[in-house]
N, C-alpha and C positions, 0 to 999 in steps of 0.2 A: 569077301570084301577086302580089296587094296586094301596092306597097313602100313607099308613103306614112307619112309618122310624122305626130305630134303636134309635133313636137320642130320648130320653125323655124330654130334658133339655139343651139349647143351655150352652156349657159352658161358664164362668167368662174368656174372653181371657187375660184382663187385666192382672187380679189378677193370672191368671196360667203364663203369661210371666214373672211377679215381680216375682213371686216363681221361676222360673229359674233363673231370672238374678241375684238370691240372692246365688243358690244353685252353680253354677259357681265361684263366688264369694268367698265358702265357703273352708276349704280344704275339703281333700277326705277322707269319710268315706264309708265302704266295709267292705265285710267279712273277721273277723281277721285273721292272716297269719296262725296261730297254727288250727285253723274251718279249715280254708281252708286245711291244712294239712293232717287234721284229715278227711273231705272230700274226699281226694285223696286217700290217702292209704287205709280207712273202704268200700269206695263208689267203686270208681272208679279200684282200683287196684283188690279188693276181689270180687264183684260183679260182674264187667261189663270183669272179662278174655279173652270172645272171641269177644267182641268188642276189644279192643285193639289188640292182637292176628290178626287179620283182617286187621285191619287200619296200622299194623307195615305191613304186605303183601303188601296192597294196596301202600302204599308210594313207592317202587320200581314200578309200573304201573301208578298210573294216580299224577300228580303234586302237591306236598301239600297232598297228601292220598285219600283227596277228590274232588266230582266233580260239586258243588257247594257250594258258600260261607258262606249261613246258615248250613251247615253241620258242620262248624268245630267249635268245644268248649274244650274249656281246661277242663282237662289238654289231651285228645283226642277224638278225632269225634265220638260216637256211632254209632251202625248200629243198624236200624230199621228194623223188620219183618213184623211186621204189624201193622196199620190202623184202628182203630174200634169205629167210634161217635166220642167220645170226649176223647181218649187213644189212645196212640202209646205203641210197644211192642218192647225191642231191644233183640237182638241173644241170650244176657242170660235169656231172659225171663221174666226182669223186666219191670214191667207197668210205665205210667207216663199220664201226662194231657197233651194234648196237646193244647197248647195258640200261638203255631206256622201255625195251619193251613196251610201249603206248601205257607207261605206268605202273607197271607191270605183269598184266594179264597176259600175255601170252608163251607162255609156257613151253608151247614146242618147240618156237622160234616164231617168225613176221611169215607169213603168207603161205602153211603150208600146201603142199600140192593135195595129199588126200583130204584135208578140207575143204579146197577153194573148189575142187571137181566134182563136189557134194552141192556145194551152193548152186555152183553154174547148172549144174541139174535142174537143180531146184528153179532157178529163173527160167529156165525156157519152158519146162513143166507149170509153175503154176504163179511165176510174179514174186515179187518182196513182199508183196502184205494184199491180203483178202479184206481184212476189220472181221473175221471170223476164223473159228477153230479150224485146226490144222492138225497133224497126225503127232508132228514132233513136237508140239505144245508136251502132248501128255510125254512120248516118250525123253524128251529132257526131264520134266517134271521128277521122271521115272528114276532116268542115272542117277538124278541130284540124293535124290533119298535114297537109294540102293548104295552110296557110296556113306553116306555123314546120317549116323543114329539117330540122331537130334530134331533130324528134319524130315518130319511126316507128310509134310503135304507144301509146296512150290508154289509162289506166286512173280510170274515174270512182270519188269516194270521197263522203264527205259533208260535206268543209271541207277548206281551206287545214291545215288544225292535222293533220289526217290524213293528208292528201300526203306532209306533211314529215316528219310519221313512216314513212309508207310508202319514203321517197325513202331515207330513212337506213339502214331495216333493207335495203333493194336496193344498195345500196352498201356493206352490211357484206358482207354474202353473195357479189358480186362482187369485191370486192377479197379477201377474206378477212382483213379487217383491221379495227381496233375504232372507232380517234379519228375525232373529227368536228371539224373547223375549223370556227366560223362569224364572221362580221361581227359586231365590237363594238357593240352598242345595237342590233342588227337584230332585228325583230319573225318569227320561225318558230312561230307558234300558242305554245299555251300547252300540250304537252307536258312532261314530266320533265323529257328528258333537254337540251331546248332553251330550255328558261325557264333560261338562261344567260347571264349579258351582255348580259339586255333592256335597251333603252332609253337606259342610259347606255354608253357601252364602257369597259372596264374594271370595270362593279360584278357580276362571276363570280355569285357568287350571293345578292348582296343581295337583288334583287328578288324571291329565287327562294321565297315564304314557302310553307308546307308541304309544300317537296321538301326531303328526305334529302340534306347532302353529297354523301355516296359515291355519289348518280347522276350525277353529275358527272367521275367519273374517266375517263370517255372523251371529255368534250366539253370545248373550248379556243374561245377566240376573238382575232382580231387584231383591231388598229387599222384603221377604214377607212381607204380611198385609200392604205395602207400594205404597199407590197409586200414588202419588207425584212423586216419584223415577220411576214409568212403567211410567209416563205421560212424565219426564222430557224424558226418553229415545226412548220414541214414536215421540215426537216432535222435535228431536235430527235428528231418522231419516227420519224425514219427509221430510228433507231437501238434505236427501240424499240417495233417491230413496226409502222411505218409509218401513212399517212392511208387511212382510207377515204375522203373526199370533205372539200372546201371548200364550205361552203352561203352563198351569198348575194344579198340583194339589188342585184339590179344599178344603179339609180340610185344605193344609198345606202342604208344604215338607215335605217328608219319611212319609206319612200317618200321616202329623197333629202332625206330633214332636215339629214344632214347629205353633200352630195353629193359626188362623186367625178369624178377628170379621165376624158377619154375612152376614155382606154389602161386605165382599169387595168381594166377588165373582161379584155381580151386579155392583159395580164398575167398576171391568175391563171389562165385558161386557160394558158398556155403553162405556170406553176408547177407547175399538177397535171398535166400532161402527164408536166414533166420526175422529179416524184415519185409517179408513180404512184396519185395521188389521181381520185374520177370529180368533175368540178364540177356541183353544183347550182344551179340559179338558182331563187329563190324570185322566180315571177314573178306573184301570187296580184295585184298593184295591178298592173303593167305590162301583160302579157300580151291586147291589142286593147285598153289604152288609150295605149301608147306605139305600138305598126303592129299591123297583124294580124298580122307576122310577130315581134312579141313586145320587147323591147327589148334581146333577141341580134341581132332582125333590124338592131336601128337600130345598134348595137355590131359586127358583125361577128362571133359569137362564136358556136360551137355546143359549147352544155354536153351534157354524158351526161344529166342527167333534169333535169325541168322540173316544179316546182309551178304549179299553177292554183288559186284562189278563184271565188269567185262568179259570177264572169262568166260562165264557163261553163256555168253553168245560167239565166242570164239577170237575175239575184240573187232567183231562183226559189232556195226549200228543195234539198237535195242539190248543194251546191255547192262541188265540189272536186275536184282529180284530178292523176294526175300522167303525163307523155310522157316518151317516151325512147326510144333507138337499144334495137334488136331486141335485144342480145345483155345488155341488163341488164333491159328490161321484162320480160323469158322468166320473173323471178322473181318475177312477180305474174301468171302464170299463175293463172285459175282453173280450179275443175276436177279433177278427176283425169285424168293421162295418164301412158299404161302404157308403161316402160320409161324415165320420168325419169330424169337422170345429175344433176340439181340439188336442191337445196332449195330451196321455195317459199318467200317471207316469209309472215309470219304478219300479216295482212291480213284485214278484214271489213268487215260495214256493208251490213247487209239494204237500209236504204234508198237506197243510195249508184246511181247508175244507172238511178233509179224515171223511168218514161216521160215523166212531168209536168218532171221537172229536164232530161231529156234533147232532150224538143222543145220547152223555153224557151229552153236553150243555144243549141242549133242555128237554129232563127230569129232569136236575139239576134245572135250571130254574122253572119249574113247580112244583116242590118239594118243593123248596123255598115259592112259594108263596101258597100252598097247607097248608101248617103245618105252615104258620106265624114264618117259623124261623126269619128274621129278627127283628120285636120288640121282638121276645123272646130273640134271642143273644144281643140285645140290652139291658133288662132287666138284662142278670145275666153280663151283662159287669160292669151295676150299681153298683149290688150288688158287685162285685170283685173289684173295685175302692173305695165305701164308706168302705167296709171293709180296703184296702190298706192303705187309708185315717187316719180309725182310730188305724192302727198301728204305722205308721209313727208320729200318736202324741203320742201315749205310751210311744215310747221307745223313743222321741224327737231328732230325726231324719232331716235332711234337706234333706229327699226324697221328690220327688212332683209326686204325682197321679193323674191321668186325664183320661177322656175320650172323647170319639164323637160319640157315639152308640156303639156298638161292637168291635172299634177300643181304646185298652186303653193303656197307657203308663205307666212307673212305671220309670221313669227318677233318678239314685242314683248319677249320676255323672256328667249331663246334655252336653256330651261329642258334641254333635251336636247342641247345642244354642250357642255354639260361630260363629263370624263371624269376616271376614279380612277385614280389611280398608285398602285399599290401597292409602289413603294420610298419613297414617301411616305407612308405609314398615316397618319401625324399630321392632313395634311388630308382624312384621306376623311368624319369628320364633318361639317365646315364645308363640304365639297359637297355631302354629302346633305340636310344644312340649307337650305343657298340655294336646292337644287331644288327643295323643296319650299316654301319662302318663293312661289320663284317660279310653281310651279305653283300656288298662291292666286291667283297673277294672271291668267295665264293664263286660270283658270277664270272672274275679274269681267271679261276682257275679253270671256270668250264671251258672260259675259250681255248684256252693250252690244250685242253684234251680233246676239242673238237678239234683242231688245228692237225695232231697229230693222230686222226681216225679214229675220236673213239667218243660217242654217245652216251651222254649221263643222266638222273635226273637232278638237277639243279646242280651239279658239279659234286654231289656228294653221297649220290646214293645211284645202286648199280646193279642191274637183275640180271642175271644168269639165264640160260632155256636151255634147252634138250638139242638144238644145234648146234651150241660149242664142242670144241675138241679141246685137247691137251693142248694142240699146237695152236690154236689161236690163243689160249687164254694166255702161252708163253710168246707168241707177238704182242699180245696187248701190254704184258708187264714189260716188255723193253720199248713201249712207246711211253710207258707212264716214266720209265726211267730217266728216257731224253728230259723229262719236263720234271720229273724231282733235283736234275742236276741244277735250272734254271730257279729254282727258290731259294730266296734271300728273307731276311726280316725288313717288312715294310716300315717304313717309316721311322728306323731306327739311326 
């Protein structure tokens, strides 16, 4: 069993949270309004014609122009043609890096060849989807568990957002118990009952627009890296019919935005041990991009069920599923079997497990751990952080750069390290204000970076693959340089 990580060097949690709570602190410094300008009109206006041209069409057809939320960047959404390693290519023909990864599931790089010539087999052979079993159903099933201890037995769904629903109704059913814990500001798909405490920790259900309160009355969430705070709320409901599970991501909410020491994974673990809770790890970013044995394996930690994303179909359509020890998967049993003593969760998704998703995963997987992408993308993530690093003090700057193997951040306005107290109502305005002041920035600083070739997600967070080289990642840092010379303090 692969035991290699991404991960070189546990990072300074401390010292990276003091550099946020400093850089919040600070005012906002971005790219100056005149760059930005000059951006638009040189970049975006001259350059990218039939993206724009496109995206003014698309806005009378699908909502917003676009049809999901990393797509759209100011000052408008690009279209993509194509996919190649470590480049994306839009309509007019300009190249760029790609640090977005489709979110970050693909690991080896966008579109490899020994994948995509496995699929195309597969389509002239036997179609994208049957609605019946398939060879490589089992044999992903297979790699999944051969690589992560944890997970004895695979069930494929059709997204991360459907695992984590699947994860929770298998955890109701097995404990026989209602609450859900989850990680403050941690991203679990956009379900009901888990559009909870997105984003920010502490905003319950601000973020939560057209879900009902009262879907809420089973779901809580703690402070990360806060054990105290899951204990106090464990033992809170112990009294009041108990936890079905703790869900969370294990870097960190939003992939480690805002990251966690190295115990506390083992911490909660030992919490829902000691209260009878099953731990989930939402490993939908992590999972063969932190080791192939998942970032339990790097942590030492074996949760009761395990969320998967994309990866596992190769970031191939049908991409999601969820693992876990025998005695709680039994209730995503398909099927009918005669003499059941259980209740099955309520669970579907005709295309979930379609052949085409199923022999992308499984090759993709095998590729991964064939070519050592993972410590390689781990490696030039280093390199693209200490580079970061040492720009940020060049031009003395209150950016903070970080990473956790392959997954790096480049935080300029720390829009997501704040948090609501709610024994202080008074300021939860004036946070939800600055957020969004600062997520304006945010978004002019993605266009600077789009501008000068280089694909983010949300302007602040950056995935590495097994494509890069040395020498791109030292193009990349003298195009981020062009655009740290161009940041001033706004509004100052």
């Amino acid at each position: 069993m692969e035991r290699t990580f991404s991960i070189s060097r546990y990072l300074d949690v401390k010292a990276v949270t003091n550099q946020l709570d400093l850089l919040i602190q600070q005012p906002i410094y971005s790219i100056n309004p005149e760059a930005l300008k000059r951006y638009e009109e040189d970049y975006f206006e001259k350059k990218c014609m039939k993206s724009k041209e496109m995206i003014h069409l698309a806005k009378d057809i699908i909502p917003g122009g676009v049809q999901h939320n990393l797509a759209f960047n100011h000052p408008f959404p690009l279209v993509f043609t194509k996919a190649e390693g470590a480049y994306l290519y839009d309509l007019d023909g300009n190249r760029y890096y790609d640090f977005l990864q489709a979110g970050g599931p693909t690991v080896l790089g966008s579109n490899p060849p020994e994948v995509r010539d496995k699929v195309i087999q597969l389509l002239n052979d036997c179609g994208p989807s049957t609605g019946l079993f398939h060879e490589y159903e089992y044999k992903l099933g297979q790699k999944i568990a051969d690589s992560i201890d944890s997970v004895e037995m695979f069930r494929m769904l059709g997204s991360g957002t459907e695992a984590c629903m699947a994860a929770i109704r298998v955890a109701r059913l097995a404990t026989k118990k209602k609450k859900i814990i989850k990680m403050g500001g941690a991203y679990h798909g956009w379900s009901d009952q888990l559009a909870y405490g997105i984003r920010i920790p502490g905003s319950k259900w601000t973020q939560a627009h057209g879900v009902p309160r009262y879907i809420f009355k089973h779901t809580q969430e703690f402070f990360p890296n806060d054990l105290r705070d899951l204990e106090k709320k464990l033992r809170f409901n112990q009294l009041r019919g108990g936890t079905a599970a703790v869900l969370i991501e294990p870097v960190g909410p939003e992939s480690g935005t805002r990251p966690v020491d190295f115990e506390f994974n083992k911490g909660v673990e030992q919490l829902c041990r000691k209260y009878g809770a099953l731990l989930i790890f939402d490993e939908v970013v992590t999972a063969f991009r932190i080791g192939m044995s998942g970032a339990q394996g790097y942590y030492g930690v074996s949760p009761d069920l395990t969320v998967f994303g994309k990866v596992v179909a190769g970031g191939y359509p049908g991409a999601g599923g969820l693992g876990g020890k025998k005695e709680y998967m039994k209730y995503l049993s398909a099927g009918i079997e005669a003499g059941s003593k259980y209740k099955k969760a309520l669970v579907g998704g005709t295309m979930a497990a379609n052949p085409l998703s199923c022999v992308a995963g499984y090759y993709t997987l095998c590729e991964i751990e064939r070519t050592n992408a993972i410590p390689r993308s781990g490696q030039m993530a280093d390199r693209l952080t200490a580079g970061l690093q040492a720009l940020i003090s060049k031009y003395k700057l209150p950016f903070v750069a970080f990473n956790q193997g392959s997954i790096c951040h480049l935080e300029t306005v720390g829009t997501m390290h704040y948090a609501i107290n709610w024994s202080k109502p008074w300021q939860i305005p004036k946070v939800l204000s600055e957020t969004s002041k600062r997520k304006k920035e945010m978004e002019h600083m993605g266009a600077a970076y789009m501008a000068e070739g280089i694909v983010t997600l949300a302007g602040s967070r950056l995935y590495t693959s097994g494509a890069y080289t040395e020498e791109m990642i030292d193009d990349c840092l003298v195009r981020f340089e062009n655009i740290f010379k161009q940041v001033s303090l706004i509004g100052g």
